[in-house]
DOMI-322341 format. One record per residue (C-alpha): x, y negated, z negated. Coordinates in pm, whole numbers, plus 32768, in hexadecimal, padded with zeros to 4 digits. Example, Ala and Ser with C-alpha at 12.3 -4.5 7.8 and 13.67 -1.06 7.14 Angstrom:
DOMI-322341
- X,Y,Z
- 84CE,81C2,7CF4
- 8557,806A,7D36
//
This chain:
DOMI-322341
- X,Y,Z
- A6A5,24BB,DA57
- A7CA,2484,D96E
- A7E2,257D,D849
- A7D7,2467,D754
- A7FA,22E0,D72A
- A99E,2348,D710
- A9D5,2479,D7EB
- A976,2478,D91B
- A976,2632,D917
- A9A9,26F3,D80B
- AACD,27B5,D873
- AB90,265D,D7E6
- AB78,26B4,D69D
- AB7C,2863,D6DD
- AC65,2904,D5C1
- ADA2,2922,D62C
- ADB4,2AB6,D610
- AC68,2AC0,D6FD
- AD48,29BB,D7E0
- AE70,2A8C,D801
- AD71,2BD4,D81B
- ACAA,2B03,D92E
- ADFC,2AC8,D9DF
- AE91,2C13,D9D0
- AD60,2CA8,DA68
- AD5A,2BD9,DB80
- AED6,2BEB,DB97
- AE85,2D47,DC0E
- AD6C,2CFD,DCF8
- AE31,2C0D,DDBC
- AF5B,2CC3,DDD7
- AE96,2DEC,DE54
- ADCB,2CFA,DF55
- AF07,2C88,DFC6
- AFAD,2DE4,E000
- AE61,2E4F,E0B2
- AE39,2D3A,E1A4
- AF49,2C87,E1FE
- B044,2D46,E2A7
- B185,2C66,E22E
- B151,2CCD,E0D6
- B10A,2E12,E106
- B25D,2E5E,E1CC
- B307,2D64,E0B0
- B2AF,2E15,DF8E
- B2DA,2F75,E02D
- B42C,2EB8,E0A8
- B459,2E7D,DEFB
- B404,2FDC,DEB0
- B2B0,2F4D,DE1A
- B15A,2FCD,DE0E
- B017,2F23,DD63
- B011,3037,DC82
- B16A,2FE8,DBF1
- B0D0,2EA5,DB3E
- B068,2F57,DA1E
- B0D7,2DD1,D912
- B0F1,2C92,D965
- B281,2CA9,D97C
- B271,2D6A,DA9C
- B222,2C7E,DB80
- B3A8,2C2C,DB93
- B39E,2D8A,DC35
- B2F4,2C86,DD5E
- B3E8,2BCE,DE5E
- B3C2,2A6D,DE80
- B2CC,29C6,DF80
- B348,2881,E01F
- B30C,2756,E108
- B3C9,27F8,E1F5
- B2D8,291C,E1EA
- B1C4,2845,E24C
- B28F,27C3,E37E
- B2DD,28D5,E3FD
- B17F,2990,E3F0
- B0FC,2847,E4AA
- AF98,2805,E4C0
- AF1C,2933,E40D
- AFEB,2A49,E3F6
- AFD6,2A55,E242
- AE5B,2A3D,E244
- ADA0,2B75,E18D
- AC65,2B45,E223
- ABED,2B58,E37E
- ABD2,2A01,E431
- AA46,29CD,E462
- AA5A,29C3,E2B7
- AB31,2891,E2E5
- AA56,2774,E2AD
- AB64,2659,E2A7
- ACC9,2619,E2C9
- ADD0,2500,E241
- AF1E,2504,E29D
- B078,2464,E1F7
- B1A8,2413,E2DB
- B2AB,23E4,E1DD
- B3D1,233E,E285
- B41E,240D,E3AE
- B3B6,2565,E491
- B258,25F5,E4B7
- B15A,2577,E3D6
- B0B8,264E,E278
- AF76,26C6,E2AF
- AE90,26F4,E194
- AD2D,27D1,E206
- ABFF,2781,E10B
- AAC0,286A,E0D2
- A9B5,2808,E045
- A9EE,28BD,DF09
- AB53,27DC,DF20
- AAE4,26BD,DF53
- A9A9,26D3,DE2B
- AAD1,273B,DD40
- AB9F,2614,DD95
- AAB9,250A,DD8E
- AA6A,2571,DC50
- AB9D,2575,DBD5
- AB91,243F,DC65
- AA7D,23C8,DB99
- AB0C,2451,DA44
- AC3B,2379,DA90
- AB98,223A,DAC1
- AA5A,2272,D9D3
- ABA0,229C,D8C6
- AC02,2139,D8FF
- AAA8,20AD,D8BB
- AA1A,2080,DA2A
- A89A,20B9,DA08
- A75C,2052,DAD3
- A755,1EEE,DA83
- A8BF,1EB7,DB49
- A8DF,1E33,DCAB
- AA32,1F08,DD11
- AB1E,1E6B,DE31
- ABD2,1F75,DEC9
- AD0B,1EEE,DF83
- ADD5,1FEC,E024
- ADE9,2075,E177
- AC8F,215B,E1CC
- AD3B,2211,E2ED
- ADE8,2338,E2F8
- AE83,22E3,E124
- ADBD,237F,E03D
- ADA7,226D,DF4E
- ACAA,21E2,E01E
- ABAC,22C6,E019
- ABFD,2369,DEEA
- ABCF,221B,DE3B
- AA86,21E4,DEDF
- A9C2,2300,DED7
- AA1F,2311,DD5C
- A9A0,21C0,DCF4
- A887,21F5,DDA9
- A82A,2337,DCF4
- A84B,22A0,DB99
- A73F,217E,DC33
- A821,204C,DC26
- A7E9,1F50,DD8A
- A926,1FB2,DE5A
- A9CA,1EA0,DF4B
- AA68,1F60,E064
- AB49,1E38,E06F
- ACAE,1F00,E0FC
- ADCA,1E4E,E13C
- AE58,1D02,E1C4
- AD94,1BC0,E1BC
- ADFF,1B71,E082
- AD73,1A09,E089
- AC15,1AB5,E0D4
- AC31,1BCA,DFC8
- AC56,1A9F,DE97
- AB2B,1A05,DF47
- AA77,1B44,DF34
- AB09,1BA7,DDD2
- AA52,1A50,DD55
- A91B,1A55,DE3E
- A8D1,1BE0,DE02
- A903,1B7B,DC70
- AA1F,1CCF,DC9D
- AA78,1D3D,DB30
- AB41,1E71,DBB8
- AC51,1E84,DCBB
- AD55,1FA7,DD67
- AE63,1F0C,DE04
- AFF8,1F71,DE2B
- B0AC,1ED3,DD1A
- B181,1DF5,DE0F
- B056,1D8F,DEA2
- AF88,1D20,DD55
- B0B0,1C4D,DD27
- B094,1BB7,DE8B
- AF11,1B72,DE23
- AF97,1AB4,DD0C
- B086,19C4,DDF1
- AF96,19A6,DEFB
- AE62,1934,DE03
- AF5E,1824,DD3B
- AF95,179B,DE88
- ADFB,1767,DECC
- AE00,16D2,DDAA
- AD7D,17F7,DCC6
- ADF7,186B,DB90
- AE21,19CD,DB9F
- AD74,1A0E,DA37
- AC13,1929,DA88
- ABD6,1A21,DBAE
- AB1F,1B2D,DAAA
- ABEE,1C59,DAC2
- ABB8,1D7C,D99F
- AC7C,1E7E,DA3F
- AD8A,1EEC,DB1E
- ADCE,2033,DBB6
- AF2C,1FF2,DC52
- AFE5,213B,DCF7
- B0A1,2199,DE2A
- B1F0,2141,DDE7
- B2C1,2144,DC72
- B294,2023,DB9C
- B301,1FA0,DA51
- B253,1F65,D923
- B319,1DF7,D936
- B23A,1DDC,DA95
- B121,1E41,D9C6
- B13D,1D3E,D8BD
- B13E,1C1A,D9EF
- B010,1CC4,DA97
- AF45,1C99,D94C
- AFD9,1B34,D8E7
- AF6C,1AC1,DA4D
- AE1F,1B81,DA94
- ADB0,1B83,D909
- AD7B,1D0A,D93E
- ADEA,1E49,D909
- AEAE,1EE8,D9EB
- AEB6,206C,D9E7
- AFB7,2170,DABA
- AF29,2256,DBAB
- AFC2,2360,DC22
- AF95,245C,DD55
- B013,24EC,DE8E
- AF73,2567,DFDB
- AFF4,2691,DFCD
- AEFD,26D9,DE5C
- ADDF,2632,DF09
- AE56,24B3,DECB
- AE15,23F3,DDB2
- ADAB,248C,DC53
- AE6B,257B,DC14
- AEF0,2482,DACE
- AE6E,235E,DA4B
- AEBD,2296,D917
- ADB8,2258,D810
- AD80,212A,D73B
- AE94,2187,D663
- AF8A,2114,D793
- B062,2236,D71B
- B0C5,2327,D824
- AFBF,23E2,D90A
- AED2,24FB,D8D7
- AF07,25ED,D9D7
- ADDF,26C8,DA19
- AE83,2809,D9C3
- AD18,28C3,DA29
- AD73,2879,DB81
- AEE2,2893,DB86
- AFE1,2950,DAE0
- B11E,288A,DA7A
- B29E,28A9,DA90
- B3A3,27D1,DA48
- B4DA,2874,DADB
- B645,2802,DAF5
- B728,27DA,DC2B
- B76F,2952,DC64
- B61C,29AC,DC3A
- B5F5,2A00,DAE6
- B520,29C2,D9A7
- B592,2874,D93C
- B5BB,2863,D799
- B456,2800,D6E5
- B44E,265F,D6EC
- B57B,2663,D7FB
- B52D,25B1,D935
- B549,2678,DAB2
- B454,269E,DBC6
- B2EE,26CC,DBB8
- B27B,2805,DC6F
- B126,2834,DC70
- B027,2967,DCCB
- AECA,2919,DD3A
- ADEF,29F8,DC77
- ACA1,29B9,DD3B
- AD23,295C,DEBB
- AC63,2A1A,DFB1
- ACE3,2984,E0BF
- AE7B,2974,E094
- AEDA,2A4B,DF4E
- B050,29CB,DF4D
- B0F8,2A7A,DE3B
- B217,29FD,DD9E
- B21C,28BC,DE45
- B34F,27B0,DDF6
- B2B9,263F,DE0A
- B40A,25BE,DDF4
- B37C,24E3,DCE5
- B43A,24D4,DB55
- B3B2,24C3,DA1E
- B36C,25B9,D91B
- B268,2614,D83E
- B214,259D,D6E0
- B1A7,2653,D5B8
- B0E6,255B,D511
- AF91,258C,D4C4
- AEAD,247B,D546
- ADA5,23B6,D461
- ACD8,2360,D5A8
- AC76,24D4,D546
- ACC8,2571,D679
- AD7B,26BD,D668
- AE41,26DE,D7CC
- AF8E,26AA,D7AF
- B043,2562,D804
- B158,24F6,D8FA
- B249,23F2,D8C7
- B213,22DD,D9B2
- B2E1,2341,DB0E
- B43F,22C9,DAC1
- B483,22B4,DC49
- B461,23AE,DD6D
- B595,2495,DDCD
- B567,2430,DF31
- B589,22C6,DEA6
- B6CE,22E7,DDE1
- B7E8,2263,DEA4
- B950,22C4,DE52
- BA6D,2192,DE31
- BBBC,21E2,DDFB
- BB5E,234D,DD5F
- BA43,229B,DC75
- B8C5,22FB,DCA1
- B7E6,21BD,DCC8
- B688,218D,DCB7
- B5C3,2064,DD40
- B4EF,20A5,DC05
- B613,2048,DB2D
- B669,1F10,DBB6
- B508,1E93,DBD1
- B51B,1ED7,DA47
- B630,1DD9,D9FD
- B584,1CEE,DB06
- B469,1CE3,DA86
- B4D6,1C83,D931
- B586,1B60,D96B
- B4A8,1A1C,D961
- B550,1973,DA9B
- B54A,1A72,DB6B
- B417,1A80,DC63
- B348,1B8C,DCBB
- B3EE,1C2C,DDDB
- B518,1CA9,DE42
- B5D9,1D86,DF4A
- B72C,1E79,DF10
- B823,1E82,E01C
- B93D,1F76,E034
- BA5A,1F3A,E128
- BBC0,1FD6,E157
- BCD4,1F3A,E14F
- BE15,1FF0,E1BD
- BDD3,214D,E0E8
- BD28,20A0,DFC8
- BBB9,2059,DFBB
- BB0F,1F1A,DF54
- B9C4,1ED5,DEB1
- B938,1D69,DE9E
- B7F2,1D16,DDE5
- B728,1C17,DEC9
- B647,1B48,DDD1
- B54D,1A4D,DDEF
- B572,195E,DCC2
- B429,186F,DC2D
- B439,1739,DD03
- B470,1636,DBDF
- B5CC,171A,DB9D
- B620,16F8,DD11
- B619,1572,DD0A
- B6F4,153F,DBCB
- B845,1537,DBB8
- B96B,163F,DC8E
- BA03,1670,DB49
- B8A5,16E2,DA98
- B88A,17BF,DBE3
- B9D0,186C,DBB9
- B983,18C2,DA3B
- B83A,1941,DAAE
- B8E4,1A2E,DB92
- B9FA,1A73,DAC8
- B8E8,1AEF,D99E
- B849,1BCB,DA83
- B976,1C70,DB0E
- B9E1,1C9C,D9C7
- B895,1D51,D94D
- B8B9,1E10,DAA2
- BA04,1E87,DA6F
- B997,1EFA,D8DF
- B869,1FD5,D978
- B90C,2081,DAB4
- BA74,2091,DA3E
- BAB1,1FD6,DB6A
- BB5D,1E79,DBD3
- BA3B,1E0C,DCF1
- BA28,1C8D,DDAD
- B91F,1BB6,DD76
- B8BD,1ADF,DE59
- B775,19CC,DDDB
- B6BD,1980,DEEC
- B56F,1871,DF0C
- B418,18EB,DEDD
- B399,1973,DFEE
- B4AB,19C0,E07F
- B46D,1B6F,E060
- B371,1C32,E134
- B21F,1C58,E0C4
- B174,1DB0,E0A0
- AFEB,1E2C,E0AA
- B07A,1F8A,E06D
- B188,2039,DFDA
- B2A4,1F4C,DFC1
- B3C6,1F76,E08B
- B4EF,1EFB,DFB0
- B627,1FB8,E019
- B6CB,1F6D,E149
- B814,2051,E16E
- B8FA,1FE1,E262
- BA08,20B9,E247
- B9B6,2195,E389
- B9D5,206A,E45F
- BB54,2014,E410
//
């Protein structure tokens, strides 16, 4: 039962002195269960010249080496769990890009904590018995999937396991199942979009209220043409396998930043050595699960930027926020000594009324220099106009390019449909500088 007709548990809306009092004592706990029972942090902090005992504030916990991705790999299937295996009552995994996959162990004091955080995230945004929720992302091994689910389900609302592909039979669904709620990838809400203009639907009579789009970074200018089309509001979610999937952030109504649930994780923002980055500066996330049975990582670098904001929030609740993720360190490409983000260029896309709704980066190398060019679909009643009106098209958006990255790219305007399609994450990088 939700704690009220706003908050779906009270800990929302806890002071924050009993938040950080909360945290700190289960900072301890989990650093202790982690020295106890798995063996790799036991040897790592004796390694660091660390004992539980030594946390004695919250500062200390920079006394604690890093945990990693790498970590995970190489402790393959099991190897960082703290509890023994007949507790495990599920597993997800998350490949990444390349070696062994991550894999996350649940108990079933995990996976009740998560699907409640879960709930709070979603019950934020408005979703409530009388929806009908289409879930559209992968139910295997992702945690979006699930998470998603199991969450909706618990607040009462009708759950579509819809997953992905199909995406013809999803808008039939969407308008026969009278959905008011969906969770899709950005990139592939925008597919939905395409695909129902070309049944002959318009995007906005489908009944949409709600979006919960995560996954992959996206722009607040993606934002604005996922609520033009759909007529709803789209909201960031943010997660990662490795903290139990999604939940661990979610934007409220206020679509400004995303309340972290600092009761279940304690936050960092660090810079590229490692340390505290400066209050409001951007750096890595690292994040401590406070209430993990399963796989108490401590310290553990998601890779993903942002950094935290001070505001208070008049939604009311009292857990700090997160910028939105400003792009994923394993993401960031370097050209000609300059860091890139695919986030950054989907910004200036997506701002720009003749550009399309998808496009692809490709970096190539010629002689010693490298080369980025900007693929980009363009509307198709720009496409069928004049070569002139073309060029200053692509001359406009290499120009706003070139003012956000500090960086001459190509541009090459390409025919609608010409890009892949995605049902998941989008794949919009392709470097092709190993194979010269």
């Amino acid at each position: 039962m939700p704690y009220s007709d706003k908050y779906w548990q009270k800990e929302e809306v806890m002071p924050p002195k009993e938040i950080e009092e909360l945290q700190f004592k289960r900072l301890k706990w989990v650093i202790r269960h982690a020295y106890d029972n798995v063996p790799f942090y036991r040897q790592r902090l004796k390694k660091a010249g660390v004992h539980p005992d030594d946390i004695k504030r919250r500062e200390d916990i920079a006394k604690i080496p890093f945990t990693t991705k790498e970590h995970l790999r190489e402790n393959y299937p099991f190897g960082l769990f703290a509890v023994p295996k007949e507790k495990i009552i599920r597993i997800h995994t998350s490949s990444g890009t390349s070696g062994k996959p991550k894999v996350v162990g649940y108990t079933r004091s995990d996976l009740e904590n998560w699907i409640n955080m879960v709930a709070r995230c979603l019950y934020m945004v408005g979703v409530r018995e009388r929806d009908v929720f289409q879930n559209m992302v992968s139910y295997t091994f992702f945690t979006g999937g699930l998470g998603f689910h199991y969450a909706a389900e618990l607040i009462g609302a009708m759950v579509v396991p819809a997953g992905t592909g199909n995406t013809e039979r999803q808008i039939r669904y969407m308008l026969d199942f009278g959905t008011t709620v969906i969770h899709a990838t950005p990139s592939y809400a925008m597919h939905i979009k395409e695909v129902a203009e070309a049944m002959g639907i318009k995007p906005d009579e489908i009944g949409l209220k709600i979006g919960c789009f995560g996954a992959e970074p996206w722009s607040d200018n993606t934002r604005k043409r996922l609520e033009d089309a759909f007529g709803l509001k789209a909201y960031d979610s943010y997660g990662l396998s490795e903290m139990n999937g999604p939940g661990v952030a979610f934007e409220c109504e206020e679509q400004n930043g995303l309340h972290i649930w600092a009761d279940h994780y304690f936050i960092e923002i660090v810079d590229e050595e490692g340390n505290p980055a400066a209050e409001g500066e951007k750096g890595e996330l690292v994040l401590t699960p406070l209430t993990k049975e399963a796989l108490p990582l401590l310290r553990y670098k998601t890779g993903d930027i942002t950094f935290i904001m001070d505001d208070e929030c008049s939604c009311g609740r009292t857990h700090p926020k997160i910028h939105r993720i400003l792009g994923r360190a394993d993401d960031m490409i370097v050209v000609r000594g300059i860091n890139v983000f695919p986030s950054q260029i989907e910004h200036v896309l997506m701002q720009i009324p003749e550009v399309g709704d998808h496009f692809q980066v490709v970096i190539t190398r010629r002689g010693s220099l490298d080369e980025l060019t900007v693929r980009v679909e363009v509307r198709d009643e720009i496409f069928t106009g004049e070569l002139a009106d073309l060029d200053k098209i692509r001359q406009k958006v290499q120009r706003e390019l070139q003012k956000e990255l500090g960086l001459r790219t190509n541009v090459e305007l390409v025919e609608k449909g010409t890009l892949e399609r995605f049902v998941g994450k989008a794949k919009r990088v392709l470097d092709l500088r190993e194979e010269v």
